[in-house]
N, C-alpha and C positions, 0 to 999 in steps of 0.2 A: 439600223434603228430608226424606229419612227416618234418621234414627239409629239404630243397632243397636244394646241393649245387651247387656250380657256373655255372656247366655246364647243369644241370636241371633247371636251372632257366631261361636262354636262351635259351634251346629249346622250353621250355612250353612257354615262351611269342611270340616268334615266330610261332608257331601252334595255342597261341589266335587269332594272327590276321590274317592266313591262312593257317589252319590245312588240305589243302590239297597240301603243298609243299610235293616234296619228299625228300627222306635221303639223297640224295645227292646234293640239293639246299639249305638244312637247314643245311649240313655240309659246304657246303662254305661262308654261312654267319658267321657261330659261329667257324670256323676252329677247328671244330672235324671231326672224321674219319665218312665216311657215316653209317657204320656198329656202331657206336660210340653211334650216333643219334639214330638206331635203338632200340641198347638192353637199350636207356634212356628210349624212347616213351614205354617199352616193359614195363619196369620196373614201370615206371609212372601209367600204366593201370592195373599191380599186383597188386603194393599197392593201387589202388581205388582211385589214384587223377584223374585221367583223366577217367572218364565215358563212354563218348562216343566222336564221332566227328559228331559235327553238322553242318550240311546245315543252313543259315539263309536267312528266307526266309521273301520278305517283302509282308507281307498277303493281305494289299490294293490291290498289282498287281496281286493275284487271288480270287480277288472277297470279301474276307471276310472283316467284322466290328471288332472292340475288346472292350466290356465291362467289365471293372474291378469292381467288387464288393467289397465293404466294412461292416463287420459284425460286429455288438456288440451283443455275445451270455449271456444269459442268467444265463450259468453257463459255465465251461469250467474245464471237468478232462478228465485223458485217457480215460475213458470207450466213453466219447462225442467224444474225439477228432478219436478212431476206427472207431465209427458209421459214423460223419459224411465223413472221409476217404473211408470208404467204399460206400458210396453213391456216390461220388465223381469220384469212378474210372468206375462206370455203366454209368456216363453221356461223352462223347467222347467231348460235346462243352468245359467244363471245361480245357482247356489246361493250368491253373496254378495255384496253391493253396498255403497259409501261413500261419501258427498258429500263433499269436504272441499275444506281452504283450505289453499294451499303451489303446488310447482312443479305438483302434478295437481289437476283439480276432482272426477275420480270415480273409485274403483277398481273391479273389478270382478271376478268367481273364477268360471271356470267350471269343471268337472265331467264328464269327455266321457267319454263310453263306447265309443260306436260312431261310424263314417262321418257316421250319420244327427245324430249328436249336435253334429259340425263346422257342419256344414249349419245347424242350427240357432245356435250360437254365431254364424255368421260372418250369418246373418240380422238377429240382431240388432244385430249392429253397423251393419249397414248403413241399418239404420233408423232409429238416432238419428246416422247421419252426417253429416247437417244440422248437427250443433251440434259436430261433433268437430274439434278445429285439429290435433291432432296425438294419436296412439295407441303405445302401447309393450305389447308381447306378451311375456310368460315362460315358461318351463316349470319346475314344481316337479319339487325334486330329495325334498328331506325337507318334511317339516311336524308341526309338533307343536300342540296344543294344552297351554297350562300353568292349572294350578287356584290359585283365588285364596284368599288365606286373610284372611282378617280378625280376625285374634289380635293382641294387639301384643307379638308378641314373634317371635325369628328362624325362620322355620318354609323348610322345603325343601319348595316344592310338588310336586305331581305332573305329571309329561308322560303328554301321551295323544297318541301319535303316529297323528296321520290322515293321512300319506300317507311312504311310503317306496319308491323305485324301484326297490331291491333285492330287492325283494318281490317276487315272482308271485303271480299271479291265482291262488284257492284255487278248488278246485272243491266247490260248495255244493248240497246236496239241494233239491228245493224245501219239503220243511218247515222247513231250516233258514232259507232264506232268506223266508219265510214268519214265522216267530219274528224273525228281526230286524227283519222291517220291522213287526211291532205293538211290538217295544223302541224302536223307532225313534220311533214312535208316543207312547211313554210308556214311560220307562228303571224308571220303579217297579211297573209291570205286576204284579199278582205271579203266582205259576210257577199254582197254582190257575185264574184266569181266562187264564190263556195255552192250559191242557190243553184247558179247553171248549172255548177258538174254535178250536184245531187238534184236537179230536178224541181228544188224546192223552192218554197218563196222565203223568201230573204229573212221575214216576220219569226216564221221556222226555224233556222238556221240559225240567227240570233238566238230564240230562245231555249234548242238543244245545248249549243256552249256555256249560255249561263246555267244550266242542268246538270253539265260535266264538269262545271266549276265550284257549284253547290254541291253534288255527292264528292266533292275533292278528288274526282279521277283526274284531274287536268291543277295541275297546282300553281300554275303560272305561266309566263311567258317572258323570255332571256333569251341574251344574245349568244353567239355561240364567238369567243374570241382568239384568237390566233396572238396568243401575248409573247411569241417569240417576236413578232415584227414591233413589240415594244421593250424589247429587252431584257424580258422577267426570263427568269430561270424557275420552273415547276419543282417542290421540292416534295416529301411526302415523310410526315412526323406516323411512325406506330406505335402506339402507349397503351400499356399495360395497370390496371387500377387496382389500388387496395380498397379497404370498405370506405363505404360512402351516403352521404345523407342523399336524397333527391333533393334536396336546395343547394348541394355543395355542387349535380352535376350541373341544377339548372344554373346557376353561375358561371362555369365553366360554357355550358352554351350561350349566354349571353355574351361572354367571355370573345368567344370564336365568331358570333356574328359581329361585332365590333370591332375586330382586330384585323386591320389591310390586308388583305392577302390570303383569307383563309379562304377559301373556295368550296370546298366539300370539306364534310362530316358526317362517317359512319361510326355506328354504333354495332357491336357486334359480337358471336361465340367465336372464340378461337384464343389461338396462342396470344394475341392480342383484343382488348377492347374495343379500342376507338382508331379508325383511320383518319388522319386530317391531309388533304393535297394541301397544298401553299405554294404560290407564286411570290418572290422574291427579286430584288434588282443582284442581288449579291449572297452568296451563301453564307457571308458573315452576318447577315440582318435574320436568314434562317436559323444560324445558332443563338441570336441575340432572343429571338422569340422563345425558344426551346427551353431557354435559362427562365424567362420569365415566366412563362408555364409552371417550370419545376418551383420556381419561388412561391408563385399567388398559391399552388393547388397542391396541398401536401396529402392528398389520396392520389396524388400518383405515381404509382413505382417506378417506372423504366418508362424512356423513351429511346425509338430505336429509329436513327434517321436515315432517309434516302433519298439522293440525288437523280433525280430523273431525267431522262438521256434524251429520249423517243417515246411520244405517245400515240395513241389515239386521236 
């Protein structure tokens, strides 16, 4: 277990909700030294809490759908859980997978761009369907990503919304899309070693990203965190809705960006509504949440919870 103290804990919330400030922007909010900020961020990424830094990018605005699968396997020990991992990382549409313990043993989020992309998804199903007893398919409607903050005090995170259906496809040059995908690469890139590998001047390069940022293909910029080496347990609420006002759901989203832990929220057709992930110190603060949900938000029927093993 790793512990944060005070001054790591304000930087990492500040780099959730835009992990390409520099050290010197991030020291005049938190009134540390810029070099101070550096060897935290330095130190952060040694011990494995900060992964990577990620581009979030909202997929609607290039072209892509996102279907989330849900598995009831068959049986479920390591030697199943290697195999079907290994199948997993041959298919490129899978962009996110979860072992877990409840009514499903694995979720699964595809990605689909084209014809070709189906083709692929529907391959790989096929191939761990030896172990699969039953499968449930969705289609996202919204999707957000929410930033986490580790202050102890009431903070309103930010959404970084990755996928929205209202959305159309933006049409993208190929040096823009060329730029995102070395942001994608590394969200802290800076605009200097972006101009060399495209050839561009810096002037350029700056102002293609505020362009990606403005037609909202690019929704932000978050850290990617490794909260096993802080102790959280990932946990995953699926809730099913009766009727509802659009002020009762926007609530309810205010709701989830306000409350510690909530991480993602999708919105969605299927056997269920909404998917929320949640990181948790203890699955009893998981059920403590669950309760409170069912209390404040009486349009919701069922919630159906699960303990997540192994992710992506």
């Amino acid at each position: 277990m790793r512990t944060l103290n005070q001054s790591e804990r304000k930087v990492l919330t500040l780099l959730e909700e835009n992990c390409r400030l520099s050290a010197n922007q991030i020291a005049k909010k938190t009134r540390l030294s810029a070099e101070g900020v550096l060897k935290i961020i330095k130190r952060l990424e040694e011990a494995k809490v900060i992964t990577r830094f990620n581009t979030k990018i909202n997929y609607s605005r290039v072209g892509y759908k996102i279907y989330p699968v849900h598995i009831k396997l068959l049986r479920l020990n390591s030697k199943i859980m290697n195999e079907i991992k290994e199948v997993i990382s041959n298919h490129k549409t899978c962009a996110w997978y979860t072992f877990c313990e409840g009514e499903y043993d694995l979720l699964l989020s595809f990605k689909i761009l084209s014809e070709k992309d189906k083709i692929d998804m529907n391959k790989l199903l096929l191939e761990i369907s030896d172990n699969i007893l039953e499968k449930e398919i969705s289609i996202v409607l919204h999707a957000f990503e929410i930033s986490k903050s580790f202050l102890n005090q009431t903070h309103t995170n930010k959404l970084f919304p990755i996928f929205n259906h209202d959305l159309e496809k933006a049409e993208l040059s190929d040096d823009e899309m060329k730029i995102l995908n070395i942001l994608k690469s590394n969200s802290r890139e800076n605009i200097l070693n972006i101009s060399k590998k495209m050839n561009l001047s810096a002037r350029v390069v700056s102002s293609k990203i505020k362009k990606l940022e403005k037609l909202k293909v690019i929704s932000g910029f978050k850290t990617k965190i490794n909260t096993a080496t802080l102790s959280f347990q990932p946990c995953i609420a699926l809730i099913s809705l009766g009727k509802y006002h659009d002020q009762e759901l926007r609530k309810f989203m205010t709701y989830c960006q306000q409350k510690r832990g909530i991480n993602y929220l999708v919105r969605q057709i299927g056997k269920y509504d909404i998917e929320l992930t949640i990181d948790v110190y203890n699955v009893n603060d998981f059920y403590k949440l669950m309760d409170d949900i069912r209390e404040q938000f009486s349009f919701i029927k069922k919630i159906t919870t699960l303990i997540s093993k192994e992710s992506s």
